[in-house]
C-alpha positions in Angstrom: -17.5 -6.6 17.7 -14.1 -4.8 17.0 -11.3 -7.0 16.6 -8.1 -5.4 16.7 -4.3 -7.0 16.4 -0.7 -5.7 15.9 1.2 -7.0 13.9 4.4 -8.6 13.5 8.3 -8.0 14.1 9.6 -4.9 12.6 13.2 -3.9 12.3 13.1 -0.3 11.8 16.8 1.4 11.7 19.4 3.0 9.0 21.3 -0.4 7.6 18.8 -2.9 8.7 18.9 -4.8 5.5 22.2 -6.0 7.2 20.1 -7.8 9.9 18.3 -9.8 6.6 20.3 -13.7 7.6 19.2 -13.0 10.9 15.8 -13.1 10.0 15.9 -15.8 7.7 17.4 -17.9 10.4 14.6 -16.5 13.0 11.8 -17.2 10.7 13.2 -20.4 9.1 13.7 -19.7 5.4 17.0 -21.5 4.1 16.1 -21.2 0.0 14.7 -18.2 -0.3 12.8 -16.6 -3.4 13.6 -13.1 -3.8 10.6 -11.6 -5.3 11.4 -7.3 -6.7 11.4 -5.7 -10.0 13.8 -4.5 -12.6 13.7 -1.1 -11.4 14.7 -2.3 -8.1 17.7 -4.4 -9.3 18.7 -1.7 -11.7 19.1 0.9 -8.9 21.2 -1.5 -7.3 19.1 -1.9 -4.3 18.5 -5.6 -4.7 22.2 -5.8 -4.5 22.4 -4.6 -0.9 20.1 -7.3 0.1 21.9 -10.2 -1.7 25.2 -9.5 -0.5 23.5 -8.8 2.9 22.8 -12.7 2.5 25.9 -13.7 1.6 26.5 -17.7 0.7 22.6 -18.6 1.2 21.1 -19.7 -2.0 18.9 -17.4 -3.4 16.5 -17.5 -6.6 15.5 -14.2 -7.7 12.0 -13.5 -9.4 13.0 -9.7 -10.9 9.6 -9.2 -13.1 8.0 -7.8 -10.9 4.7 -5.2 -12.9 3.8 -1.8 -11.5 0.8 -3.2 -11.0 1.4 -7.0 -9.5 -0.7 -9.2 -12.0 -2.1 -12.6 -11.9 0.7 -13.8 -14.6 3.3 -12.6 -12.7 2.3 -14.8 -9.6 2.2 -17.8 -11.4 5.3 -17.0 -13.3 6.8 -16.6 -9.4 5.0 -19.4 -8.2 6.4 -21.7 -10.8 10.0 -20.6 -9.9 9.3 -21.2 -6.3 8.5 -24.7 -6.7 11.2 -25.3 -9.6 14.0 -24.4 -7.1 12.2 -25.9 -4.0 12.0 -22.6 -2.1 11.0 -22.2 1.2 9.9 -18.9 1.8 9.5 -15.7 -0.1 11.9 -12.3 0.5 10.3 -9.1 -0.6 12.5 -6.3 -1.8 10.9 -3.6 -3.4 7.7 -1.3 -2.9 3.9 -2.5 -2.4 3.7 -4.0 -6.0 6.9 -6.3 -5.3 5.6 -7.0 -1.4 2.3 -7.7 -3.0 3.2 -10.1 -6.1 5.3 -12.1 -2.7 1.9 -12.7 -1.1 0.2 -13.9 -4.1 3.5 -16.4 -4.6 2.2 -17.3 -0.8 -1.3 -18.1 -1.9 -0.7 -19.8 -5.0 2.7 -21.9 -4.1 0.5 -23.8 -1.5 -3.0 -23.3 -2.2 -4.8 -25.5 -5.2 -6.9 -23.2 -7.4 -7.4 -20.3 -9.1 -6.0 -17.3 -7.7 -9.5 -15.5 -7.6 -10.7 -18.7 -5.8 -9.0 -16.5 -2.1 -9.9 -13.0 -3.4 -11.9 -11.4 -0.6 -14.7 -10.4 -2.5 -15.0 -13.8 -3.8 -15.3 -15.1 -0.1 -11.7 -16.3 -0.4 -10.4 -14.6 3.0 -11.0 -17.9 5.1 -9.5 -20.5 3.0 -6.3 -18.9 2.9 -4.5 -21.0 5.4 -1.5 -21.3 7.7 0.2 -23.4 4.8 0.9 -19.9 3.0 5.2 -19.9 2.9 6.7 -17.4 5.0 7.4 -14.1 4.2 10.5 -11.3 5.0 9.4 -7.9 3.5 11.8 -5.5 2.9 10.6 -1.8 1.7 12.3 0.5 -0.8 9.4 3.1 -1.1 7.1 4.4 1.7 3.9 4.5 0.5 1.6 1.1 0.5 3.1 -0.2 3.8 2.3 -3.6 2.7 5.5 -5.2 4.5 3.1 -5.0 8.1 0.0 -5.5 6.0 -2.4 -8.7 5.9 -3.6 -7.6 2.0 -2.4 -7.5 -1.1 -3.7 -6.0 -4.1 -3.3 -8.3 -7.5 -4.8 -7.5 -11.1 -6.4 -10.6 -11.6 -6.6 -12.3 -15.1 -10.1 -10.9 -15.9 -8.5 -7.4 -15.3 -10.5 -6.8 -12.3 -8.1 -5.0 -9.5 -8.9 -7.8 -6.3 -7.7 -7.0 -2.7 -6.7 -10.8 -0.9 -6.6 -10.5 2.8 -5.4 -13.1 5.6 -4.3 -12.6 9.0 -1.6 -15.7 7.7 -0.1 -13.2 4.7 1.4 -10.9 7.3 5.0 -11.0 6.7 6.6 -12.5 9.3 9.5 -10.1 9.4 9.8 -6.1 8.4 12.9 -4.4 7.4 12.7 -1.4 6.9 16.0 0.8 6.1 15.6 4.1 5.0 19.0 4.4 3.2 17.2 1.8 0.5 14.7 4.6 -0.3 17.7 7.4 -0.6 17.9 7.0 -4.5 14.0 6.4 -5.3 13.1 9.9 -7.8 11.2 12.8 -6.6 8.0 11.8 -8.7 7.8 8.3 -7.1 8.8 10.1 -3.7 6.1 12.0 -4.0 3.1 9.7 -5.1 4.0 7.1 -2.5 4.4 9.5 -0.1 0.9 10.6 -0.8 -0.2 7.3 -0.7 0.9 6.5 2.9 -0.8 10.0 4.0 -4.0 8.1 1.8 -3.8 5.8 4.1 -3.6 7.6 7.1 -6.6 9.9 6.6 -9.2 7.0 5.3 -8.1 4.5 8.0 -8.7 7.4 10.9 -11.8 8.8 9.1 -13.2 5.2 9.3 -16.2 4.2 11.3 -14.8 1.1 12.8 -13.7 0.8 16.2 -10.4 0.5 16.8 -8.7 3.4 19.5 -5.0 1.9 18.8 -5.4 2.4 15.2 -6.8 5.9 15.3 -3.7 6.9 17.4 -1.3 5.3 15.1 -2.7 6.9 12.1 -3.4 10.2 13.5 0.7 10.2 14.4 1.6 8.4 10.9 -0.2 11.7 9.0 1.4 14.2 11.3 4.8 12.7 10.0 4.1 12.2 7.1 2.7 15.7 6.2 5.4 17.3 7.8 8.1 15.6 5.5 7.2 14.6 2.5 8.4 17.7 0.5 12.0 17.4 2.1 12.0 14.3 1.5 11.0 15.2 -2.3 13.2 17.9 -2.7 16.1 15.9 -1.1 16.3 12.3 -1.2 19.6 12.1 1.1 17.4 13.8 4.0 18.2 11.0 6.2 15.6 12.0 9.1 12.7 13.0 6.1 13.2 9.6 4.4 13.0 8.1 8.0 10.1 9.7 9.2 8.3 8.8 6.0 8.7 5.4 6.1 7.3 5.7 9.6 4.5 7.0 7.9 4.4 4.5 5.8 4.5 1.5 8.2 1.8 3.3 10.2 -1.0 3.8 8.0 -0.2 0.1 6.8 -0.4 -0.9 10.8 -3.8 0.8 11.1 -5.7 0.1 8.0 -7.0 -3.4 9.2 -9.5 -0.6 10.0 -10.5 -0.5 6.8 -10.3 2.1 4.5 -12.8 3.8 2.2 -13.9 5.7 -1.1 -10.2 7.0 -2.0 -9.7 3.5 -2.6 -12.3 1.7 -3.5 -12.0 4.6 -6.8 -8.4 4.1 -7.2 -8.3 0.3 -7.1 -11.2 0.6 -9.7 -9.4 3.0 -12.0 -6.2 1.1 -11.4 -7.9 -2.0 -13.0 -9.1 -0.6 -15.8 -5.8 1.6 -16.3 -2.8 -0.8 -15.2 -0.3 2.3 -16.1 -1.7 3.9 -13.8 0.7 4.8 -10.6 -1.7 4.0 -7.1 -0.1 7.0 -5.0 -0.9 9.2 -7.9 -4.9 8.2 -7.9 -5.1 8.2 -3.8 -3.6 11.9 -4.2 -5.8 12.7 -6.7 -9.0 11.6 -5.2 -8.2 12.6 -1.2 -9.8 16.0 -1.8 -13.1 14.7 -3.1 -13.6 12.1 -0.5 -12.7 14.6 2.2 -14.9 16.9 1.4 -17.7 13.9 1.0 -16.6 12.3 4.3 -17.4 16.0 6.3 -21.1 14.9 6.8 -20.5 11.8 7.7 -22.1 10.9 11.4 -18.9 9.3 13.0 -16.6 12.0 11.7 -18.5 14.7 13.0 -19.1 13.3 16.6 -15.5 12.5 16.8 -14.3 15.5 15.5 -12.1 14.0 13.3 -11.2 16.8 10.5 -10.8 18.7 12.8 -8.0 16.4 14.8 -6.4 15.9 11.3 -6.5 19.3 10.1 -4.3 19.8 13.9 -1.9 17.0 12.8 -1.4 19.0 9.5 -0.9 22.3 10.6 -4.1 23.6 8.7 -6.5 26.6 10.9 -9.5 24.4 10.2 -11.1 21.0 8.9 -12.5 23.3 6.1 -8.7 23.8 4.8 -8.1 20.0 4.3 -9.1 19.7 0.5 -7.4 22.9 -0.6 -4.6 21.9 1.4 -4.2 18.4 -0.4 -4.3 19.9 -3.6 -2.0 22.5 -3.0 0.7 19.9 -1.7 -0.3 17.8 -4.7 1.0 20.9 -7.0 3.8 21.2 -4.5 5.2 17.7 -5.0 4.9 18.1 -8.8 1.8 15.3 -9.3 -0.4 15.9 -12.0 -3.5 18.6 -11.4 -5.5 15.4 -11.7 -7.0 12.8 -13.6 -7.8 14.6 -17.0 -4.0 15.2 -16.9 -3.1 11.9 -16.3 -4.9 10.8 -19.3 -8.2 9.3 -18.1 -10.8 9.2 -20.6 -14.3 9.8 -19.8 -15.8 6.4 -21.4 -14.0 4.8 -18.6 -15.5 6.2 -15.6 -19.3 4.1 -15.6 -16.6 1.1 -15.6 -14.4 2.4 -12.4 -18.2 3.5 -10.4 -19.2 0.1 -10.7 -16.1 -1.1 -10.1 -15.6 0.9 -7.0 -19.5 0.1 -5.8 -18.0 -3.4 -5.8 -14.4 -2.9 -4.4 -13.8 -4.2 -0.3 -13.2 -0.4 0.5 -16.3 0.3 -0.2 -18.5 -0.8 2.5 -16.1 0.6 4.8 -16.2 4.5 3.9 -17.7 6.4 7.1 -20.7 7.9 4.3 -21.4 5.2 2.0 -21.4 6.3 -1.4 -23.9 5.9 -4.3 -23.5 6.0 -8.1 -24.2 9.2 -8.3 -21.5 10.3 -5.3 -18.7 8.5 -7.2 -19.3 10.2 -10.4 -19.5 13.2 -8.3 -15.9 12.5 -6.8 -14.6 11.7 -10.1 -16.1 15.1 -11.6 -14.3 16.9 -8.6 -10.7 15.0 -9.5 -11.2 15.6 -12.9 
């Protein structure tokens, strides 16, 4: 049975963190907690949302990890219920949009935090009584502001996705001029990470036309501007189209996505520092070329559509193609460089044989096929 549903309201324009009270007032959140990190209020980004809200009253949760942990939930959470918040405004990229839905979970929901991780069987007791949430972007890359998952490092250091249907935001702004001052490097691996998302979800087995469409669009975008919008942050039509990107791999990965993942949510566990965009780039190639002789993607044709939306002669030229654009973009060659250590990697292919990406991979992967991946990444 394919169950398919989109998604929620999205306000999608240069300056549309202006239309912020608006929203509020919409959705029904008078005491908002502003959940984003120090790098976010540093840049002065945060500002342009505060003064966007003018004389509401606000509480700001700024401690934000790279990596949204457990901790920093409950540190959230505790702040939400000291100030008697009602709903939860997201102002940064995926980790900060993430971190706001585990404050949803865990401000209304009694338990541990693990008790609603989906691999724990947790999807179906997150309810309706999860607060609201406004997500606003400052990176393109996880599209978790029209997501229904978030990704939380847990307190036993495993990496856990929690989805529900109910930890959709209920509003999406996403302004482009708030990603005008994020670096090239960070450009670059989120960027990656929103064309990650568009490849897996389309080179998924499930069925779900609408998403394939969205994603197949999302990649062309995306792979046609991420190195302006690299090179030149204040290309206001590069940073535009990649947050479309962005938004659309995010709207079509209730698909499900695949080994890319599963390995990078693994890793990511295991190595916190570790920036997500940067593993997806580093294991697309891999997975690719794995995901070639899987049945689905060669009845559909669906390299070859891809390699079309990228501008490559042939399916054949994807992996080379990723790698060169990873060099391109100035990420690291791969994950030797980026200071893996080989006792880790039994750890991250049992992690990733256990991840809720796994199953979902068009060519399910054994032991051996991860170790494999991670060999080729290397």
């Amino acid at each position: 049975m394919a169950f398919i549903n989109y998604v929620t309201q999205i306000q999608f324009d240069f300056g549309a963190v202006r239309l912020l009270p608006q929203e509020c007032q919409r959705v029904g959140i008078t005491r908002p907690l502003i959940v984003t990190d120090a790098g976010v209020k540093a840049a002065g980004v945060l500002q342009h949302a505060l003064d966007a809200l003018g004389a509401l009253s606000v509480t700001v949760f700024d401690a934000t990890p790279s990596n949204p942990t457990e901790a920093a939930v409950h540190a959230a959470a505790d702040l939400y219920r000291q100030h008697r918040c009602d709903g939860l405004i997201a102002v940064g990229g995926g980790s900060a949009i993430d971190c706001a839905k585990g404050v949803a979970i865990a401000a209304t929901h009694e338990g541990p935090l693990t008790t609603y991780a989906t691999i724990e069987g947790g999807s179906a007791k997150i309810t309706a009584a999860v607060a609201p949430i406004i997500a606003v972007p400052t990176t393109s890359g996880t599209g978790s502001e029209v997501a229904r998952g978030a990704i939380i490092i847990v307190d036993d250091h495993r990496k856990l996705g929690f989805h529900s249907w109910h930890l959709v935001p209920k509003a999406a702004i996403c302004d482009p001029e708030l990603t005008y001052g994020l670096p090239p490097l960070l450009t670059a691996a989120t960027g990656m990470d929103a064309i990650a998302h568009c490849m897996e979800t389309y080179m998924a087995a499930a069925f779900n036309p609408p998403a394939d469409g969205i994603a197949l669009d999302g990649l062309e975008r995306g792979w046609a501007h991420i190195e302006r919008a690299t090179r030149n942050g204040q290309d206001a039509e590069a940073r535009r189209q990649l947050m479309s990107a962005s938004m659309q791999g995010a709207m079509a990965f209730q698909k499900g996505l695949g080994c890319v993942h599963s390995l990078s949510h693994s890793l990511g566990g295991i190595a916190p520092r570790l920036h997500h965009g940067t593993l997806n780039a580093m294991f697309l190639p891999a997975v690719v070329r794995f995901n070639a002789e899987a049945a689905s993607v060669v009845k559909d044709h669906r390299l070859e559509k891809m390699a079309h939306a990228m501008g490559l002669a042939s399916a054949s030229d994807i992996p080379e193609a990723l790698r060169d654009m990873n060099a391109r973009l100035g990420l690291p060659s791969g994950l030797g460089a980026l200071g893996v250590e080989q006792d880790w990697l039994d750890a991250v292919i049992a992690g990733a044989l256990k991840d809720h990406c796994h199953a979902t991979n068009p060519r399910l992967a054994s032991a051996q096929d991860y170790a494999d991946m991670l060999h080729a990444a290397w």
